[in-house]
N, C-alpha and C positions, 0 to 999 in steps of 0.2 A: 591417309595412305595406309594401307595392310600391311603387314610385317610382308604379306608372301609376294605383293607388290612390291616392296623396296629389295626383296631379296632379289625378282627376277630383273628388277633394272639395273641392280647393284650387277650382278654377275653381266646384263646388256653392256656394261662399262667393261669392265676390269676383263671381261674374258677370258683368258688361259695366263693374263699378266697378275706378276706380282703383286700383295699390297702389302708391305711394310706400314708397322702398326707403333710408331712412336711414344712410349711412354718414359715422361721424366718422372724419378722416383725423390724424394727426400723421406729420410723416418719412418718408412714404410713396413718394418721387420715382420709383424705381427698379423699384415693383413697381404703385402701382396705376392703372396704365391696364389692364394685364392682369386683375388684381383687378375691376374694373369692368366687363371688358367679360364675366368667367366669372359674375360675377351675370347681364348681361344673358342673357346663352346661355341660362341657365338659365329665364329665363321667358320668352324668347322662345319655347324648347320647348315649353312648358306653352301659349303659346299665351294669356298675359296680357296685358292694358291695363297699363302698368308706368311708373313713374318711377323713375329712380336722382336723389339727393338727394344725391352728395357734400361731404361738406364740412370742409375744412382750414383749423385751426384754428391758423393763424399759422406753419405748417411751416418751418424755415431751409432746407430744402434741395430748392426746389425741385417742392416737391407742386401747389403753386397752379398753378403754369404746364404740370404735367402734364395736372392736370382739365383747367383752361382744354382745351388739345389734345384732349384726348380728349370734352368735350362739342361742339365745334368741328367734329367729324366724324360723330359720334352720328349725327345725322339721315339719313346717305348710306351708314353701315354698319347701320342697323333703319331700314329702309324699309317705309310702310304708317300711320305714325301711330300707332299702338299702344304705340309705346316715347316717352318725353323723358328728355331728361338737364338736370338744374335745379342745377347746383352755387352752393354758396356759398361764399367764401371770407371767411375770415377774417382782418385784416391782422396783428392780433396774438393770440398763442397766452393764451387764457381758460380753460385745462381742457374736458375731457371734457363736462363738466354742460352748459357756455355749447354748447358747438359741438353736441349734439343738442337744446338747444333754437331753435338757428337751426335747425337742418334740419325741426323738426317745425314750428315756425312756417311755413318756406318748403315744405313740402311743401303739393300742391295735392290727394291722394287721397285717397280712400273708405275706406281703412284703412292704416295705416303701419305699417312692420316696421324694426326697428332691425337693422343686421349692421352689425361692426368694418369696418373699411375692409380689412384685413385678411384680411377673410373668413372665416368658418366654413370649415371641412374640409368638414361634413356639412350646405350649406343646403337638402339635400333635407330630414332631421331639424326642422328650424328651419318648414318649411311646414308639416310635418307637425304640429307643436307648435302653430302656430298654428291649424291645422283644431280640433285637440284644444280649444285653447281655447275655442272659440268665434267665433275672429277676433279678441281682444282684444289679448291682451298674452303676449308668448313671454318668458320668463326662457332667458337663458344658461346657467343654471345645471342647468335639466332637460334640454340637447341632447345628453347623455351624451358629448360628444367622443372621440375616440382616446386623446386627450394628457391627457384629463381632465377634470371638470367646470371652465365659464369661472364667476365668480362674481362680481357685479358689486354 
């Protein structure tokens, strides 16, 4: 499938609705403002109504005050309304399970996608997976990655 095929089925789904973009963060200081902002890129292309959801989950070194900055400027680098950036932070480190259930609580979209803070290699794959679903639920585990299946 074409990037510009997943892009017009992806927009076929999602239409003028929300998508809240779930990412759990731990230790991430150093990489994800970048990480954040190549998801944004990514649906800003596609030309999506989008939230990014980050959210670190009690990080030592400095992840909280990274989001903080990088949602702080969100609104003057995706200009238009179409984009928000909603982080949560988390004071103390709860697991993986605790920190995507804050982000899904605090997500405010029409359908949520979960990606590692991290990032997938291939989130073109990942849309595509979710078109495939139906819009429901994307497993990790069918993204076929470079490195490998992720399995969660």
């Amino acid at each position: 499938m074409s990037a510009d095929t997943i892009w017009t089925t992806t927009r076929e789904t999602l239409g003028e609705g929300l998508l809240s973009v779930v990412l759990p963060v731990y230790n991430l200081a150093g990489s994800i403002a970048d990480n954040l902002e190549s998801v944004a890129a990514c649906f800003d292309a596609g030309g999506f109504r989008y939230e990014l959801v980050p959210v670190d989950d009690g990080s030592a070194d400095g992840s909280a005050g990274a989001i903080r900055a990088y949602a702080d400027g969100f609104a003057a680098r995706h200009p238009g309304g179409r984009a928000l950036c909603s982080p949560v932070l988390i004071a103390k480190n709860a697991g993986k399970g605790n920190a995507l259930k804050a982000g899904f609580r605090a997500s405010r979209g029409d359908y949520v996608l979960l990606l590692d803070g991290d990032v997938p290699a291939e989130l073109a794959a990942a849309v595509g997976r979710f078109r495939a679903s139906g819009g429901t639920v994307v497993r990790a585990e069918d993204l076929k990655l470079p490195e490998g299946p992720a399995v969660y």
